[in-house]
N, CA, C and O of each residue as an XYZ file, in Angstrom:
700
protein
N    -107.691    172.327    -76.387
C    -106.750    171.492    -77.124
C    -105.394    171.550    -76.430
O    -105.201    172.624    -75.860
N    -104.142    170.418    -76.313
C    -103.291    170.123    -76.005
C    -102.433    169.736    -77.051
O    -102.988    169.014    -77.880
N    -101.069    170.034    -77.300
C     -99.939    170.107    -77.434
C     -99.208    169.238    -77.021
O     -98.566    169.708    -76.082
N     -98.785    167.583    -77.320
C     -97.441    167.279    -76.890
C     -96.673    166.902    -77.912
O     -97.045    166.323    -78.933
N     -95.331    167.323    -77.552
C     -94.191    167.432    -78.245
C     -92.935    166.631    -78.261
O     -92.342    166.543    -77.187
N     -92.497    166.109    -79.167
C     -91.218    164.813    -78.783
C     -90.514    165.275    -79.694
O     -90.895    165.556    -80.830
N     -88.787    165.446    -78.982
C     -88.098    165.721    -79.708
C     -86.861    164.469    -80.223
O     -86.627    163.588    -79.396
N     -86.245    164.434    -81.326
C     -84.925    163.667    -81.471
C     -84.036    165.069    -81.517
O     -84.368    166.126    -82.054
N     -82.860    164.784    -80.828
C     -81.740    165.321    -80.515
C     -80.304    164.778    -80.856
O     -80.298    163.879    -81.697
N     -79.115    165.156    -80.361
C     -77.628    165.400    -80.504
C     -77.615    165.455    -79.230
O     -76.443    165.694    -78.937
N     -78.259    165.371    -78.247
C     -77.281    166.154    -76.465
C     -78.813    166.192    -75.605
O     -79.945    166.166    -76.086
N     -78.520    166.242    -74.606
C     -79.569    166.065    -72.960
C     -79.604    167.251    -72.893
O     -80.776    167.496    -72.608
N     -79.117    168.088    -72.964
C     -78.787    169.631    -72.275
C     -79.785    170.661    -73.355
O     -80.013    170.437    -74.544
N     -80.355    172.016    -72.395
C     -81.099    172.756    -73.395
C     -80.078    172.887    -74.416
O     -80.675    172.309    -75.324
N     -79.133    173.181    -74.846
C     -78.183    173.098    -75.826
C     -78.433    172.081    -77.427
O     -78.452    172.405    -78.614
N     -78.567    171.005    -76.835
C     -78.888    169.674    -77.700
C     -79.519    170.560    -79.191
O     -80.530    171.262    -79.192
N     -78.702    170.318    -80.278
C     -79.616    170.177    -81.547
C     -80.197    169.329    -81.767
O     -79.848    168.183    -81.481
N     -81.623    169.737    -82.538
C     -82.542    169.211    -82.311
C     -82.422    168.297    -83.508
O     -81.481    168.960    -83.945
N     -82.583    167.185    -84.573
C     -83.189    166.554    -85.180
C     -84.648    165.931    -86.206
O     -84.931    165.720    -87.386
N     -85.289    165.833    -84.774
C     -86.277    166.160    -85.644
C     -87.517    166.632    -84.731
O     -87.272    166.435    -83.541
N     -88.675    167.153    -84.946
C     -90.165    167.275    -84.309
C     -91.161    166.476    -84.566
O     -91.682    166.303    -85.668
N     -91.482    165.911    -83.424
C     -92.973    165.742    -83.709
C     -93.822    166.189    -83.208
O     -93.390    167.054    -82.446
N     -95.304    166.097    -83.146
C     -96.629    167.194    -82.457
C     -97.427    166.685    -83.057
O     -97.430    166.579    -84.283
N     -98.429    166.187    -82.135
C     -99.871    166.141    -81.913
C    -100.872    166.925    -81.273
O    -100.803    167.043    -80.049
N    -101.752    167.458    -81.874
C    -103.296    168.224    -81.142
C    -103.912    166.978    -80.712
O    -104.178    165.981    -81.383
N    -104.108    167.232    -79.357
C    -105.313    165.978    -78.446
C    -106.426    166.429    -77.550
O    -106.048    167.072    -76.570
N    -107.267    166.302    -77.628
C    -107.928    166.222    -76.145
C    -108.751    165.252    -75.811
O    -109.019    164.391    -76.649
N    -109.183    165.219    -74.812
C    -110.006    163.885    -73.933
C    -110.214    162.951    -74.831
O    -110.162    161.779    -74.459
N    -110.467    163.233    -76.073
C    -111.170    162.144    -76.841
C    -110.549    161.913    -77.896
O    -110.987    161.159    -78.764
N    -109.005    162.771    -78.003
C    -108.398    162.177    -78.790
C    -107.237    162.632    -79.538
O    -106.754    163.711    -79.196
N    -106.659    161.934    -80.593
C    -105.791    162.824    -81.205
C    -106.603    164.002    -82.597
O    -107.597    163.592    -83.196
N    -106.113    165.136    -82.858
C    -106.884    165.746    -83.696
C    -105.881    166.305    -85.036
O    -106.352    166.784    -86.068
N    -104.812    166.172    -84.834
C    -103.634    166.508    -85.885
C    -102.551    166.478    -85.699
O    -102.328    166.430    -84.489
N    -101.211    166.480    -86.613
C    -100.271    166.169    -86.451
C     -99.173    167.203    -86.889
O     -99.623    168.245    -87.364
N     -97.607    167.071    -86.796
C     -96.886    167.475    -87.018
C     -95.194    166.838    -87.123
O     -94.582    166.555    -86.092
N     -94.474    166.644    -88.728
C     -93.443    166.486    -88.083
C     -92.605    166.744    -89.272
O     -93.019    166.835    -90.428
N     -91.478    166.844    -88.899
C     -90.135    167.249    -89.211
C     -88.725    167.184    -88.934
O     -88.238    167.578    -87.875
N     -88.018    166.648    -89.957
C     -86.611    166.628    -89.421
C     -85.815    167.802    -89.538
O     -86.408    168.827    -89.873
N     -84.489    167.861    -89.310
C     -84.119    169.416    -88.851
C     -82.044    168.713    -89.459
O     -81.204    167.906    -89.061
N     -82.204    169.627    -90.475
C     -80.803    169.508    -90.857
C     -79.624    169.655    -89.638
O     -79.559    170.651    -88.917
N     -78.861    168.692    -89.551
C     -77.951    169.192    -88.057
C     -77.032    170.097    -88.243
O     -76.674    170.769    -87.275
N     -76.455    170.305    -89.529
C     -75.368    171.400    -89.523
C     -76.435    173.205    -89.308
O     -76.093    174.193    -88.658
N     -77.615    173.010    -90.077
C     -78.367    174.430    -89.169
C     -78.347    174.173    -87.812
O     -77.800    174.943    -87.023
N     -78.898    173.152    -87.476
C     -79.298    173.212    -85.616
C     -78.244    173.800    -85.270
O     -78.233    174.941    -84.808
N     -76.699    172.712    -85.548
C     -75.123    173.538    -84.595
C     -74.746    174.782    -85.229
O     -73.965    175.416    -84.520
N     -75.033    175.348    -86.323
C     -74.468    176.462    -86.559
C     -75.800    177.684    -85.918
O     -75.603    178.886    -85.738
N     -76.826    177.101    -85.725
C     -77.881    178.008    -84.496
C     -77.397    177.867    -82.808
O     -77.910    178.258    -81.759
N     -76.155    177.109    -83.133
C     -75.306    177.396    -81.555
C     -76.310    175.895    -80.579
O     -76.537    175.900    -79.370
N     -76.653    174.978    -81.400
C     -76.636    173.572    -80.818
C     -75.280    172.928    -80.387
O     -74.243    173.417    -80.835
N     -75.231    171.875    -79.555
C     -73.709    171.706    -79.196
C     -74.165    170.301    -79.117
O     -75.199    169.819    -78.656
N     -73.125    169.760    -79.688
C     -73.893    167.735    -79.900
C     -72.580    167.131    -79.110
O     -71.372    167.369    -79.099
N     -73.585    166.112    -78.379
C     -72.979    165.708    -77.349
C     -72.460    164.119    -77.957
O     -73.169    163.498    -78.750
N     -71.207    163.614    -77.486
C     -70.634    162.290    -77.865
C     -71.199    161.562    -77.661
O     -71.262    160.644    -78.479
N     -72.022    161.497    -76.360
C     -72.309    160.211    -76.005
C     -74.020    159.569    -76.353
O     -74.375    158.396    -76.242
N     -74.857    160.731    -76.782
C     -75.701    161.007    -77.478
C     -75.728    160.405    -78.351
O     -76.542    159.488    -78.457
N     -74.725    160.741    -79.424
C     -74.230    159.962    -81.125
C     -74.517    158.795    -80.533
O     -75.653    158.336    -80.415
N     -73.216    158.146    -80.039
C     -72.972    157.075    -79.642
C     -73.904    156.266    -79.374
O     -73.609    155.095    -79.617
N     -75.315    156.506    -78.807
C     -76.435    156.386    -77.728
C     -77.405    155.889    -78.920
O     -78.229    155.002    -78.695
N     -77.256    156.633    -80.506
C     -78.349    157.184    -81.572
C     -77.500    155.743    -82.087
O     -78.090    154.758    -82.530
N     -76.660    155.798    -82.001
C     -75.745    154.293    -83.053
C     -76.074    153.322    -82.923
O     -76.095    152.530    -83.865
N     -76.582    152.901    -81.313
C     -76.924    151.504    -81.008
C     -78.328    151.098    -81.223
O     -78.743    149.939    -81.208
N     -79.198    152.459    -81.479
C     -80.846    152.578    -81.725
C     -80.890    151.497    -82.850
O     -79.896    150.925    -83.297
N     -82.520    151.246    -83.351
C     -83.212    150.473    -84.510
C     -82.447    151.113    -86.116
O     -82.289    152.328    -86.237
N     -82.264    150.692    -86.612
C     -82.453    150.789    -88.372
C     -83.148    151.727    -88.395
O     -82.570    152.811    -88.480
N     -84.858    151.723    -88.324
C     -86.018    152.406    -88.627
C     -85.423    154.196    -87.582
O     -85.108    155.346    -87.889
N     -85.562    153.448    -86.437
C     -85.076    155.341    -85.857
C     -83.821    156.280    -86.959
O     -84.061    157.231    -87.703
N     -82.519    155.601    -86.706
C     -81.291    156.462    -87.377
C     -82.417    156.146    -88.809
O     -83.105    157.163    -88.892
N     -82.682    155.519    -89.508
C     -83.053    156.153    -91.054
C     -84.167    156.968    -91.123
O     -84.224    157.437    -92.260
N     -85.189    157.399    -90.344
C     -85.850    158.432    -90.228
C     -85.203    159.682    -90.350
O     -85.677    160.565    -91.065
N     -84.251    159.812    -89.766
C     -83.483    160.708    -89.352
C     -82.723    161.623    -90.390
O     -82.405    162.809    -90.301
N     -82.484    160.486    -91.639
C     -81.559    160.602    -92.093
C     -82.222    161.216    -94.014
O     -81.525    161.382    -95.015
N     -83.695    161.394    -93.867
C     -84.643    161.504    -95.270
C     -83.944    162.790    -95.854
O     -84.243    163.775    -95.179
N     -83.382    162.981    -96.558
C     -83.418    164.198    -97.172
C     -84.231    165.479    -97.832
O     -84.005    166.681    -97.976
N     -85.356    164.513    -98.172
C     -86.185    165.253    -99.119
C     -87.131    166.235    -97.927
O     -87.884    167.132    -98.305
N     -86.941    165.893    -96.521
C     -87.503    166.359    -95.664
C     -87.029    167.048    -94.515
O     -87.534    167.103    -93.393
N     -86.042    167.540    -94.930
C     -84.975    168.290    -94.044
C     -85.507    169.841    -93.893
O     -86.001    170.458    -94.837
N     -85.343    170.356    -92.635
C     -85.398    171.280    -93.050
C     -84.518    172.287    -92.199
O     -84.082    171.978    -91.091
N     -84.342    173.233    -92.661
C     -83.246    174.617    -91.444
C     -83.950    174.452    -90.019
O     -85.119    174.135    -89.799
N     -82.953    174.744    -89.127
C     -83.637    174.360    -87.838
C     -84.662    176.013    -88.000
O     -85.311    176.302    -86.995
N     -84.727    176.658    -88.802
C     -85.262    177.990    -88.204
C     -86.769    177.814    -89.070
O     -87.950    178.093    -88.862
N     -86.007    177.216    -90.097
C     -87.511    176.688    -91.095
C     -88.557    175.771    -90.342
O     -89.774    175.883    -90.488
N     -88.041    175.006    -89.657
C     -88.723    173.964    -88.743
C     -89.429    174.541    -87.667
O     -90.658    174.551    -87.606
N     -88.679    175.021    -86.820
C     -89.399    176.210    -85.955
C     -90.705    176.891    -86.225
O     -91.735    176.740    -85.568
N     -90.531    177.688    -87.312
C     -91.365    178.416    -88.085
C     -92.353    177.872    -88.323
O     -93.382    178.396    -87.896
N     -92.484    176.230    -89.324
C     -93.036    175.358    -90.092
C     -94.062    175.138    -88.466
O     -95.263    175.310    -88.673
N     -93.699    174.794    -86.969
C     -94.214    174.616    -86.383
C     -94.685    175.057    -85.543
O     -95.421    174.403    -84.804
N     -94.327    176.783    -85.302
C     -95.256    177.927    -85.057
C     -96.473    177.766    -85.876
O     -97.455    177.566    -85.160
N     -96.690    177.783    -86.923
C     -97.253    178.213    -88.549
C     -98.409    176.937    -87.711
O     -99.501    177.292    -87.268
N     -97.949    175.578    -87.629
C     -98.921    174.642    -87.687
C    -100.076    174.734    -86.416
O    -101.251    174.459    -86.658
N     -99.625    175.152    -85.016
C    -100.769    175.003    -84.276
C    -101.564    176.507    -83.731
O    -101.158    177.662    -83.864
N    -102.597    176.099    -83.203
C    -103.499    177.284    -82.991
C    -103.064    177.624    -81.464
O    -103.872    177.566    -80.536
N    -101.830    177.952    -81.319
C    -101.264    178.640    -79.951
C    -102.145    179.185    -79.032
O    -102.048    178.854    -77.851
N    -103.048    180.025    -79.421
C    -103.706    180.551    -78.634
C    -104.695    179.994    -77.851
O    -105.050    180.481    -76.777
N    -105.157    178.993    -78.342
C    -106.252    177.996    -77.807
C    -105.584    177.019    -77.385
O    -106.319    176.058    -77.156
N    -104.324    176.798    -77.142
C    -103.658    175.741    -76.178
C    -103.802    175.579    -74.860
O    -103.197    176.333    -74.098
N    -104.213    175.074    -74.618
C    -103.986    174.434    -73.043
C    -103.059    173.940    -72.507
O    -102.906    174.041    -71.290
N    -102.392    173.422    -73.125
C    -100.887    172.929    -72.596
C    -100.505    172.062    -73.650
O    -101.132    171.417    -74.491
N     -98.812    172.287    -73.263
C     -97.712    172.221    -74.311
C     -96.799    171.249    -73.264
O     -96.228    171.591    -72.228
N     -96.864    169.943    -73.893
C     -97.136    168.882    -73.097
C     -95.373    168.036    -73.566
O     -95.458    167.493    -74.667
N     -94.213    167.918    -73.031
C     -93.245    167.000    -72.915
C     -92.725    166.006    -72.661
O     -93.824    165.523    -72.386
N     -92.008    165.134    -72.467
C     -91.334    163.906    -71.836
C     -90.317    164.195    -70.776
O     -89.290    163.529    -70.643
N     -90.656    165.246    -70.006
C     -89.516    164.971    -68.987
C     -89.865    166.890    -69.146
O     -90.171    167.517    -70.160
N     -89.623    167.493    -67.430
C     -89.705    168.915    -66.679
C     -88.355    169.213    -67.774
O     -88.350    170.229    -68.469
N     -87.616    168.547    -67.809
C     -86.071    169.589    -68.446
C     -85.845    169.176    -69.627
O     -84.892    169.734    -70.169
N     -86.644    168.004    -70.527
C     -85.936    168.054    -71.850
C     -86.955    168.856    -72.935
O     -86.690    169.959    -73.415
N     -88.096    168.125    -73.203
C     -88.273    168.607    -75.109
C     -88.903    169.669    -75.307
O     -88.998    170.053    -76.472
N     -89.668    170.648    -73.964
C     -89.897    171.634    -73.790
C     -88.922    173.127    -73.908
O     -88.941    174.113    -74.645
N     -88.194    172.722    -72.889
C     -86.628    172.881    -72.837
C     -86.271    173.327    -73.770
O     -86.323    174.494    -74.159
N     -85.679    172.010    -74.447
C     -84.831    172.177    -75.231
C     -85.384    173.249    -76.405
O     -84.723    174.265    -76.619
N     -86.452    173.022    -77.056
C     -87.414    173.579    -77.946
C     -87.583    175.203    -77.799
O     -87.668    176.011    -78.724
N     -87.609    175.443    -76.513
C     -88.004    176.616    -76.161
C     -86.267    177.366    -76.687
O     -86.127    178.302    -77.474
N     -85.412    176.788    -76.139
C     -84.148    177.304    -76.004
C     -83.329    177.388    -77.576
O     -82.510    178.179    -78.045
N     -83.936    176.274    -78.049
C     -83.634    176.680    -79.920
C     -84.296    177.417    -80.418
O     -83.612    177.810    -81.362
N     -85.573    178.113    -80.460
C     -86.121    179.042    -80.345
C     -85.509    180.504    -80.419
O     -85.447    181.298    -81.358
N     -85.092    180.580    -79.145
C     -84.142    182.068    -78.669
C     -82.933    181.621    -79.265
O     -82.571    182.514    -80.030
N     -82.232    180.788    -79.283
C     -81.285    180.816    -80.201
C     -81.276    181.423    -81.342
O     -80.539    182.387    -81.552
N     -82.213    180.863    -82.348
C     -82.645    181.222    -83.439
C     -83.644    182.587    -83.744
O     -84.331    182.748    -84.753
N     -83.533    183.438    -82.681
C     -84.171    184.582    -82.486
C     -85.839    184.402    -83.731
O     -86.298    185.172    -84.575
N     -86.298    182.976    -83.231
C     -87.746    182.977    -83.857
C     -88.298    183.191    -82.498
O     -87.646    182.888    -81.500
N     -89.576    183.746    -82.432
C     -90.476    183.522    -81.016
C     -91.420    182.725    -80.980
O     -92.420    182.778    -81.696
N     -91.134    181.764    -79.980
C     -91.651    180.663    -79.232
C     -93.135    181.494    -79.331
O     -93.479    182.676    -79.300
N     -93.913    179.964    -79.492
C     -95.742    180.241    -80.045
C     -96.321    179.799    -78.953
O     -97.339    179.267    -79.396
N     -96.333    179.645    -77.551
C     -96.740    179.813    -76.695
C     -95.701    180.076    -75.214
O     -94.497    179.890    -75.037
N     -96.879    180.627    -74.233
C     -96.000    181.253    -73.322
C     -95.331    180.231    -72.198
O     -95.888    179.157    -71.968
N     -94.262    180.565    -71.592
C     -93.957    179.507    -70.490
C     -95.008    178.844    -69.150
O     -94.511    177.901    -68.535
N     -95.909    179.149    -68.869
C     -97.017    179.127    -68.098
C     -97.822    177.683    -68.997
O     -98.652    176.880    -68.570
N     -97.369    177.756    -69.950
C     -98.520    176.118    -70.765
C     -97.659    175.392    -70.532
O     -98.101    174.296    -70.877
N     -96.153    175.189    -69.961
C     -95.325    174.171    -70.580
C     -95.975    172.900    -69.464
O     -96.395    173.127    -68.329
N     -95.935    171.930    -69.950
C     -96.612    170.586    -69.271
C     -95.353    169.462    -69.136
O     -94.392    169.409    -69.904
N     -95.589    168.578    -67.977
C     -94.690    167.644    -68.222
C     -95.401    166.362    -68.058
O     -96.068    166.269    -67.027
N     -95.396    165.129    -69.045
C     -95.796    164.373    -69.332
C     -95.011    162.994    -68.406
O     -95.523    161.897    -68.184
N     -93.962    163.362    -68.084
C     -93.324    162.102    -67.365
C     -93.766    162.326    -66.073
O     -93.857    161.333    -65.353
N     -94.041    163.340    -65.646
C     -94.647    163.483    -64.147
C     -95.979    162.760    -63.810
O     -96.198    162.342    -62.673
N     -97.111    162.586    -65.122
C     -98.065    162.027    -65.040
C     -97.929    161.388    -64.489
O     -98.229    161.217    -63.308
N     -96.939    160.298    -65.876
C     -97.316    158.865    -65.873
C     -96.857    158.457    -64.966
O     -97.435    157.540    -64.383
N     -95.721    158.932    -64.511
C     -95.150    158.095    -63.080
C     -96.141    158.007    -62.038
O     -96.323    157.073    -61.256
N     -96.987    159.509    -62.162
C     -98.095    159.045    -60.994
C     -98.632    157.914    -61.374
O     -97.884    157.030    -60.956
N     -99.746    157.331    -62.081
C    -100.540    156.771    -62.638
C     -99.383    155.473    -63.436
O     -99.227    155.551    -64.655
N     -98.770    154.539    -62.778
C     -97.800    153.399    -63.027
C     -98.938    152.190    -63.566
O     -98.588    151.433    -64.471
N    -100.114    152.082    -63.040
C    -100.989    151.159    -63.661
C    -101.225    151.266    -64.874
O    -100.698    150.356    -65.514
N    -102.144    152.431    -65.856
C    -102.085    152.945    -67.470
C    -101.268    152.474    -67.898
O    -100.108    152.874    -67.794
N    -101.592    151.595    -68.438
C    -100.627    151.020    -69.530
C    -100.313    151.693    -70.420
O    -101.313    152.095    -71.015
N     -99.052    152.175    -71.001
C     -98.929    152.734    -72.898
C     -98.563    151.511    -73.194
O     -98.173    150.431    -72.751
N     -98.933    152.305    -74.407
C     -99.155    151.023    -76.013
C     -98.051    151.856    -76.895
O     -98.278    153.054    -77.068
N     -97.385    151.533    -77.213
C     -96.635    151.902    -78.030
C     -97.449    151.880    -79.411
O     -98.301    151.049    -79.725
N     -96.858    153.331    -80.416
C     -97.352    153.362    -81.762
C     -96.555    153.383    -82.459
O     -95.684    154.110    -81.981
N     -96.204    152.936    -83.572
C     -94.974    152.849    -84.506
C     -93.745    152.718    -83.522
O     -93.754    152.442    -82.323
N     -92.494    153.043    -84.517
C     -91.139    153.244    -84.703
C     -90.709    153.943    -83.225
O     -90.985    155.140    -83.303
N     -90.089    153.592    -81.812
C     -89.658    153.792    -80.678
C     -88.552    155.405    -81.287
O     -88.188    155.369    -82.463
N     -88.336    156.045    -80.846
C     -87.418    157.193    -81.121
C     -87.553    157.830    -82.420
O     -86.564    158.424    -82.850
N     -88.987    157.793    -83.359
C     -89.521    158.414    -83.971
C     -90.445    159.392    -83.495
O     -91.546    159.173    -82.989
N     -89.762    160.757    -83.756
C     -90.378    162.022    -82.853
C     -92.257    161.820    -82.741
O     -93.021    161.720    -81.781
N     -92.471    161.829    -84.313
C     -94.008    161.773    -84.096
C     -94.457    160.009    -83.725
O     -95.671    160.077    -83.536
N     -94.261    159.332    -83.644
C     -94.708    158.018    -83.193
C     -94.070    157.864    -81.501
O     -94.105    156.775    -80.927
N     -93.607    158.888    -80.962
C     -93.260    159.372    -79.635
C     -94.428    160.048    -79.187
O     -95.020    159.641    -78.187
N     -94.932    161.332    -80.012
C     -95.678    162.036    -79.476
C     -96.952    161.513    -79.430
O     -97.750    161.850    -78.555
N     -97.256    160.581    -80.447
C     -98.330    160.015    -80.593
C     -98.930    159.337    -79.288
O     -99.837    159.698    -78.538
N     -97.959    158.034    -79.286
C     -97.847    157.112    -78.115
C     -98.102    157.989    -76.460
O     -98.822    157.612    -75.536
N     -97.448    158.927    -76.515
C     -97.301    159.908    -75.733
C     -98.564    160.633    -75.276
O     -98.729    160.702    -74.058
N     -99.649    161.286    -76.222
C    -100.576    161.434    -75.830
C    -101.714    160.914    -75.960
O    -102.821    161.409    -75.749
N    -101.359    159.647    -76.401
C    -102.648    158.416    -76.330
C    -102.473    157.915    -74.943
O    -103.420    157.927    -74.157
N    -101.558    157.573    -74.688
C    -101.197    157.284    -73.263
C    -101.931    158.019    -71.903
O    -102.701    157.587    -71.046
N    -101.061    159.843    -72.235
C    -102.169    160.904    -71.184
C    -103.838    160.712    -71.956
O    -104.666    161.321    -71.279
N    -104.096    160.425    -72.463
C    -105.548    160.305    -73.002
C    -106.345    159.115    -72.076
O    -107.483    159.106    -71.605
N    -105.549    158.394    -72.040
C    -105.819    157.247    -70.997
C    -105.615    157.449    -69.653
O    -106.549    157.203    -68.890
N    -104.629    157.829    -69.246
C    -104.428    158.426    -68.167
C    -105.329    159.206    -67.997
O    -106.163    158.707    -67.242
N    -105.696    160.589    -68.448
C    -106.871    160.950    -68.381
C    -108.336    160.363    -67.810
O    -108.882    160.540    -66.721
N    -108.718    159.654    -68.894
C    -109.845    158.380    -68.465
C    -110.102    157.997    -67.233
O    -111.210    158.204    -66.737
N    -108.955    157.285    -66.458
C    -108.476    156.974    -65.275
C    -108.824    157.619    -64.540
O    -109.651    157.212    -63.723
N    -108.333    158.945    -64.507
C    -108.432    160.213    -63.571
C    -109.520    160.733    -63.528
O    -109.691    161.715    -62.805
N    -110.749    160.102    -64.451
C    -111.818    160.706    -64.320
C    -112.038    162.108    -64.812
O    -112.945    162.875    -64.489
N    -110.914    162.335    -65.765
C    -111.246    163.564    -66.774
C    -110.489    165.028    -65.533
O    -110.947    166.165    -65.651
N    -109.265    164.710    -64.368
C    -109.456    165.712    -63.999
C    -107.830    166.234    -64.913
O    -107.788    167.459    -64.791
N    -106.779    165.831    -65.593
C    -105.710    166.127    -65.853
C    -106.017    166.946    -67.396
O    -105.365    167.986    -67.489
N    -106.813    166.666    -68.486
C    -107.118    167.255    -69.859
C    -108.226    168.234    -69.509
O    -108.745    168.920    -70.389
């Protein structure tokens, strides 16, 4: 089983508070469960997140549907609760890889709110995967977009339906 992870943020930098999570379990044949959560921002910055201006700014010009995701209350949670909530959800040990959008961001960042928040990260640095490296190989695979664009879990989704295909392609050698 595989792990990919999409984050919404405040900032580019491991620093960035986080917003919200999403996570999907996949392999070759598919998606197998989910995960998501938004993340109160005054916990993220007072866990020593640092929110970047141009970020905001960046989140302002987004869809309706993205900023009001963002914004649910009833589903907030402490960035340490969230963490936790998503240790708690996958079977770490049987991971194969812990799969991102980019070598320096949602891995990154994730890992680094983590130690911030003196919770320990549920798998080791040796799974971390990068998902933009794929696809750039493999420019033919089309993604399909699923839901709401800058909705963490309709990111991750899209995200590993995409390597799922990619996969295919490759003849089963990347999952």
């Amino acid at each position: 089983m595989h792990i990919m992870i999409d984050l919404e943020t405040m900032g580019t930098r491991p620093t960035a508070p986080i917003v919200s999570i999403g996570a999907v379990a996949f392999d070759a044949t598919g998606i197998h469960d989910k995960f998501y959560v938004n993340v109160d921002l005054t916990s993220a910055v007072a866990a020593g997140g640092i929110i970047d201006p141009s970020t905001v700014m960046w989140w302002m010009s987004q869809s309706d549907e993205s900023r009001a995701a963002l914004l649910v209350k009833d589903d907030q949670y402490s960035v340490v609760g969230a963490l936790s909530a998503l240790s708690a959800w996958g079977d770490w040990g049987k991971v194969a890889g812990v799969w991102g959008n980019g070598a320096t961001f949602d891995n990154v960042i994730l890992r680094e709110t983590y130690y911030r928040a003196a919770v320990p990260c549920p798998w080791p640095f040796w799974k971390d995967r990068c998902y933009r490296t794929i696809k750039n190989i493999y420019p033919d695979v089309e993604l399909v977009r699923v839901g709401t664009l800058h909705n963490a879990l309709a990111d991750a989704r899209t995200q590993a339906e995409h390597l799922i295909a990619i996969n295919a392609n490759a003849a089963g050698i990347i999952l």
